[in-house]
ZADO-1210 file (C-alpha; in nm, 4 decimals, padded with zeros to 6 digits):
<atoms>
<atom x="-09.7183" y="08.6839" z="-06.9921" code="UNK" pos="1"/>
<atom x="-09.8382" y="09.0400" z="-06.9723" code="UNK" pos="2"/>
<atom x="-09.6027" y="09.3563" z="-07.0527" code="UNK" pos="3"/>
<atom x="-09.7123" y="09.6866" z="-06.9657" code="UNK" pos="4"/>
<atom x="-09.7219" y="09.9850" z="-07.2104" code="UNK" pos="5"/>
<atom x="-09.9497" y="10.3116" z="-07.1438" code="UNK" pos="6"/>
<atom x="-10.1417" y="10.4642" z="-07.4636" code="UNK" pos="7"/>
<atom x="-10.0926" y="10.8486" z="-07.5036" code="UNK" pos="8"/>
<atom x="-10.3088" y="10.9450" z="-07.7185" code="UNK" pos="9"/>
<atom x="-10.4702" y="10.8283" z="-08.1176" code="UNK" pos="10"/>
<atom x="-10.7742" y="10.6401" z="-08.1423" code="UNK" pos="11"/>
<atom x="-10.7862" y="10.4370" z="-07.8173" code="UNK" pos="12"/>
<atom x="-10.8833" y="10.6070" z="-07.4499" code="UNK" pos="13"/>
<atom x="-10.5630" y="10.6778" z="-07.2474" code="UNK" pos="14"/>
<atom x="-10.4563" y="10.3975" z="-07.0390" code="UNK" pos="15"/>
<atom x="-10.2751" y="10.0880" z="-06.9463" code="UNK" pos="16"/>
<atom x="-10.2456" y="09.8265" z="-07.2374" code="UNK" pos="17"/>
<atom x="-10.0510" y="09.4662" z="-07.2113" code="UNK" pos="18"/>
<atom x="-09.9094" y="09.2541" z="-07.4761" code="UNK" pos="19"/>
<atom x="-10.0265" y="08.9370" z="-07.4035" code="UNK" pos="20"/>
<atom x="-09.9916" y="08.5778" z="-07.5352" code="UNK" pos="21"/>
<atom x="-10.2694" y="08.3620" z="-07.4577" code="UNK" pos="22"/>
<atom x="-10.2090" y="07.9695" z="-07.4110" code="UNK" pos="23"/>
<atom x="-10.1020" y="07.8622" z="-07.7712" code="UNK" pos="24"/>
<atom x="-10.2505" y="08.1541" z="-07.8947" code="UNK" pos="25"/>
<atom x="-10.1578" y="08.4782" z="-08.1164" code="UNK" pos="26"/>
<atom x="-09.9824" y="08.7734" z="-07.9357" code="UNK" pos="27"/>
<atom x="-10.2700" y="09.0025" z="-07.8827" code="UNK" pos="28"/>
<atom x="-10.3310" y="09.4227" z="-07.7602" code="UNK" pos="29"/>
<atom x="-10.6018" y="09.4488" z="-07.5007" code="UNK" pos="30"/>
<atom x="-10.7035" y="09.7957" z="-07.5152" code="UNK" pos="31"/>
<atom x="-10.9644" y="10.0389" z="-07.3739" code="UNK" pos="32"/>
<atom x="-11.2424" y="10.2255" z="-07.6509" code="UNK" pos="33"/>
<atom x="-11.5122" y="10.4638" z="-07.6013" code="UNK" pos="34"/>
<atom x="-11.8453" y="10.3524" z="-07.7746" code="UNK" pos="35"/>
<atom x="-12.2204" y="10.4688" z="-07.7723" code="UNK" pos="36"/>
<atom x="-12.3605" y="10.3478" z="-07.4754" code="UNK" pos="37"/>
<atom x="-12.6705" y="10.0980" z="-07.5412" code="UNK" pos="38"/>
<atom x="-12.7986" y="10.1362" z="-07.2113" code="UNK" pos="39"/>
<atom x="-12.8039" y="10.2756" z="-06.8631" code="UNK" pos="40"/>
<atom x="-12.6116" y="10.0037" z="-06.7377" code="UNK" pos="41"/>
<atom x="-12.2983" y="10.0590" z="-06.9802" code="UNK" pos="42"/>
<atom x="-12.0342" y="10.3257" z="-06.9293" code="UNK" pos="43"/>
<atom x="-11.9506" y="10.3234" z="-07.2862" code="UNK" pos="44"/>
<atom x="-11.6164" y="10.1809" z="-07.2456" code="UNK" pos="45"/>
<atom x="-11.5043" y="09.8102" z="-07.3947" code="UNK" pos="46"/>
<atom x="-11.1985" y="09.6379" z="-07.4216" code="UNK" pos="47"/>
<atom x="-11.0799" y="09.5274" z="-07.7883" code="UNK" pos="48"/>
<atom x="-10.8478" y="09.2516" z="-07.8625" code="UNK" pos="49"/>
<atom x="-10.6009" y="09.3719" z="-08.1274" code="UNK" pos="50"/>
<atom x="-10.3957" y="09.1215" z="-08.2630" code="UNK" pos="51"/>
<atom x="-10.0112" y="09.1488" z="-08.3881" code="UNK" pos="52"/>
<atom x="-10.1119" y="09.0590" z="-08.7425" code="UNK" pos="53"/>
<atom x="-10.3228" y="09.3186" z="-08.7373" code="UNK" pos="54"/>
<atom x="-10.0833" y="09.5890" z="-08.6904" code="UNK" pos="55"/>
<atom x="-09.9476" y="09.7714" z="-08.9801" code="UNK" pos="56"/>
<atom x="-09.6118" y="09.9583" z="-08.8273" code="UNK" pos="57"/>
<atom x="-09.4166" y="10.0234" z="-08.5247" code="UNK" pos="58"/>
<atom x="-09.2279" y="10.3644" z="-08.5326" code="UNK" pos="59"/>
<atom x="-09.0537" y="10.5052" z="-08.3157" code="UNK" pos="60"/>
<atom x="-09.1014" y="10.8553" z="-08.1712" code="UNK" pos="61"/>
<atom x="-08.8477" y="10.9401" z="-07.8635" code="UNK" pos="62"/>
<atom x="-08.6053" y="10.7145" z="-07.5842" code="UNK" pos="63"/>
<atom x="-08.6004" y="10.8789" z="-07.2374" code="UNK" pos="64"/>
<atom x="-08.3395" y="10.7286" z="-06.9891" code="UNK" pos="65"/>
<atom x="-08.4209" y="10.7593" z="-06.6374" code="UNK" pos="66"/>
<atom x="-08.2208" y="10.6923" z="-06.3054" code="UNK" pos="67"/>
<atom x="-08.4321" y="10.5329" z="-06.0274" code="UNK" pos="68"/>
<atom x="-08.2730" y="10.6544" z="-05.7102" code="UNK" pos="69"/>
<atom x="-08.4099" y="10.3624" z="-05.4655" code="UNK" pos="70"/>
<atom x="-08.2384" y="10.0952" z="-05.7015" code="UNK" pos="71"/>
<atom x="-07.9472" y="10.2958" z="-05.7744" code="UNK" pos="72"/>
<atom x="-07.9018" y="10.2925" z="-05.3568" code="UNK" pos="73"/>
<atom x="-07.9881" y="09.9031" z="-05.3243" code="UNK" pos="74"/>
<atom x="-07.6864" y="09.8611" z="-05.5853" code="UNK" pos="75"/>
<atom x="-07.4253" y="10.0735" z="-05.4235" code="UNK" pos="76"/>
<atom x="-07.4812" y="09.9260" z="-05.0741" code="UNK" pos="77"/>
<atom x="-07.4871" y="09.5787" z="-05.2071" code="UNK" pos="78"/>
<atom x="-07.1796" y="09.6547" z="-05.3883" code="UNK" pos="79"/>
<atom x="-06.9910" y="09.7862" z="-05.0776" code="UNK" pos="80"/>
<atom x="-07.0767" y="09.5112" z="-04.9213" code="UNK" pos="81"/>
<atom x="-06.9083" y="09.2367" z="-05.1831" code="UNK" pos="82"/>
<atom x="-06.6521" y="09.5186" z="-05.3221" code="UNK" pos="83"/>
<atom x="-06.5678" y="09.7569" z="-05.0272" code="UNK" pos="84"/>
<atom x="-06.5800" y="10.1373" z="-05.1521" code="UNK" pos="85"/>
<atom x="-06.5132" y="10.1007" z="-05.4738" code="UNK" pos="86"/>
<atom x="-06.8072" y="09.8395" z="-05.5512" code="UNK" pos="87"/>
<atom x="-07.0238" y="10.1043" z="-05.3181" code="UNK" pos="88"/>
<atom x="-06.9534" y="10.3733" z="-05.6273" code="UNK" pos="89"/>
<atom x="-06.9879" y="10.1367" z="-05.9245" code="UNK" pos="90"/>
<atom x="-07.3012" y="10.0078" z="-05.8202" code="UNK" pos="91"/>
<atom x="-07.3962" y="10.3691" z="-05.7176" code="UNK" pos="92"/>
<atom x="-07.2726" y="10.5049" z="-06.0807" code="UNK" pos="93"/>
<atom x="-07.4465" y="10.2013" z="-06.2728" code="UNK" pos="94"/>
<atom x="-07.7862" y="10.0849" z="-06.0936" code="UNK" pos="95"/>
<atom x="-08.0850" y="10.1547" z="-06.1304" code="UNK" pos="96"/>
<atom x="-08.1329" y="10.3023" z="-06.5211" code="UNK" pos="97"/>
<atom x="-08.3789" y="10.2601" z="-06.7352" code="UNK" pos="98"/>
<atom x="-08.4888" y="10.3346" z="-07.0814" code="UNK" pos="99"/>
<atom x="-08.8209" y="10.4360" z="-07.2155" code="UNK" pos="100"/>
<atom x="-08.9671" y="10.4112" z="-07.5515" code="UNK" pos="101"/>
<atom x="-09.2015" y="10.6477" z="-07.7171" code="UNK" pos="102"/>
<atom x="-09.3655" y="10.4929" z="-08.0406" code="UNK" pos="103"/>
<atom x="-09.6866" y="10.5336" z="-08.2730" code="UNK" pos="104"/>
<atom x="-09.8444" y="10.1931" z="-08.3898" code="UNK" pos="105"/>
<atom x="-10.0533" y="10.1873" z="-08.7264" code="UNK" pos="106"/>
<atom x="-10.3466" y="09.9365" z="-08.7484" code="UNK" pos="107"/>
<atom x="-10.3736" y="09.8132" z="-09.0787" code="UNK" pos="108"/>
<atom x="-10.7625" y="09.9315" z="-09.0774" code="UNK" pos="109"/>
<atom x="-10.5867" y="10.3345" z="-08.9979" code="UNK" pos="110"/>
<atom x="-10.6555" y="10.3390" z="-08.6629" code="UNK" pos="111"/>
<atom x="-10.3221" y="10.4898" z="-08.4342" code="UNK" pos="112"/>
<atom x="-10.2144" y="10.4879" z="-08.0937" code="UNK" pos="113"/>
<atom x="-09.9047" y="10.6549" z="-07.9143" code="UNK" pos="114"/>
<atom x="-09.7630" y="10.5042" z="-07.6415" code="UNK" pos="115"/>
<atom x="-09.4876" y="10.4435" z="-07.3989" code="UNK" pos="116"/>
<atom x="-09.3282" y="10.1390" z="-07.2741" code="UNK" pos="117"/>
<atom x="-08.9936" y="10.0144" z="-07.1737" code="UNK" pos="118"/>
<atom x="-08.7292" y="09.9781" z="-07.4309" code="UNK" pos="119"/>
<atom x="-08.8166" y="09.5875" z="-07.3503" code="UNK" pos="120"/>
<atom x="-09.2000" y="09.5899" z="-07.4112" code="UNK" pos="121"/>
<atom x="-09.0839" y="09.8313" z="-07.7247" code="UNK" pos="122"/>
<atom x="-08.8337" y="09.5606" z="-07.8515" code="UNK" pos="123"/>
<atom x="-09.1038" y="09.2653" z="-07.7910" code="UNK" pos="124"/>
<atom x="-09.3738" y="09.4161" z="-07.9797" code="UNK" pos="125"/>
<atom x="-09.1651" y="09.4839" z="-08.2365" code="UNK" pos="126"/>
<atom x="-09.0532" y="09.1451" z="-08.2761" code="UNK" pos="127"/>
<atom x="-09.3652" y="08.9929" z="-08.2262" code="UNK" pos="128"/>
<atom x="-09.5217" y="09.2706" z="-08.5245" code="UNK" pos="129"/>
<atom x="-09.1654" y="09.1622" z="-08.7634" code="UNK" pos="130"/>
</atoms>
C-alpha cells in the first residue's frame, strides 16, 4: 500500500513521497536527496528508504479544508436521484470535502522535512511513528 504525501521543504528535494509497507516488512519513507554526483552518468539524485523507527516526531503545522466541486456535483445529482430535491442539496452541501494536513517530521539523526498530505496519510503516519 502506497499513500501519497508531497515534501515542502527541510532536508529532502521537493517532491512526491509514499508511506509504504513492504510484504512483512517495516513501514518505510521513500524519499528523493540531492548528492555529489560520482559521474557523468548520475544526476545526483537518489532515493533513501527512511524507516518509521527512525523518525523522531510528527508535529503538526496547519489543516486546510477544501471543497472539490466535480465530487460535490456527482453527490448532489446522485442524491436527487435516490432523494428528489432535497437529497440533490444535501449531497450538494456535504460532498466532496477534504482535509489537508501540514506537518514537520524530525529524523532522529536531525534531519527535517515539511510536508502535506491528507488528514488520512497524516493520521497513518502518525500511528505507524506512535
Amino acid at each position: 500500500m502506497m499513500s501519497p504525501m508531497e515534501i515542502i521543504a527541510g532536508d529532502f528535494l521537493p517532491g512526491k513521497i509514499y508511506l509504504m509497507k513492504p510484504f512483512g516488512g517495516k513501514k518505510l519513507l521513500l524519499v528523493s536527496k540531492k548528492v555529489e554526483c560520482k559521474s557523468w552518468l548520475d544526476n545526483g539524485i537518489v532515493k533513501e528508504k527512511v524507516y518509521t523507527a527512525d523518525i523522531a516526531s510528527v508535529e503538526i503545522y496547519g489543516e486546510e479544508e477544501t471543497k472539490s466541486f466535480l465530487k460535490s456535483a456527482g453527490l448532489g445529482i446522485a442524491g436527487g436521484f435516490l432523494l428528489g430535491p432535497a437529497g440533490l442539496i444535501a449531497g450538494t452541501l456535504v460532498g466532496g470535502r477534504k482535509k489537508r494536513v501540514t506537518f514537520a517530521v524530525t529524523l532522529k539523526d536531525g534531519r527535517r522535512i515539511l510536508a502535506t498530505a491528507k488528514e488520512k496519510v497524516f493520521i497513518e503516519l502518525k500511528a505507524a511513528v506512535f
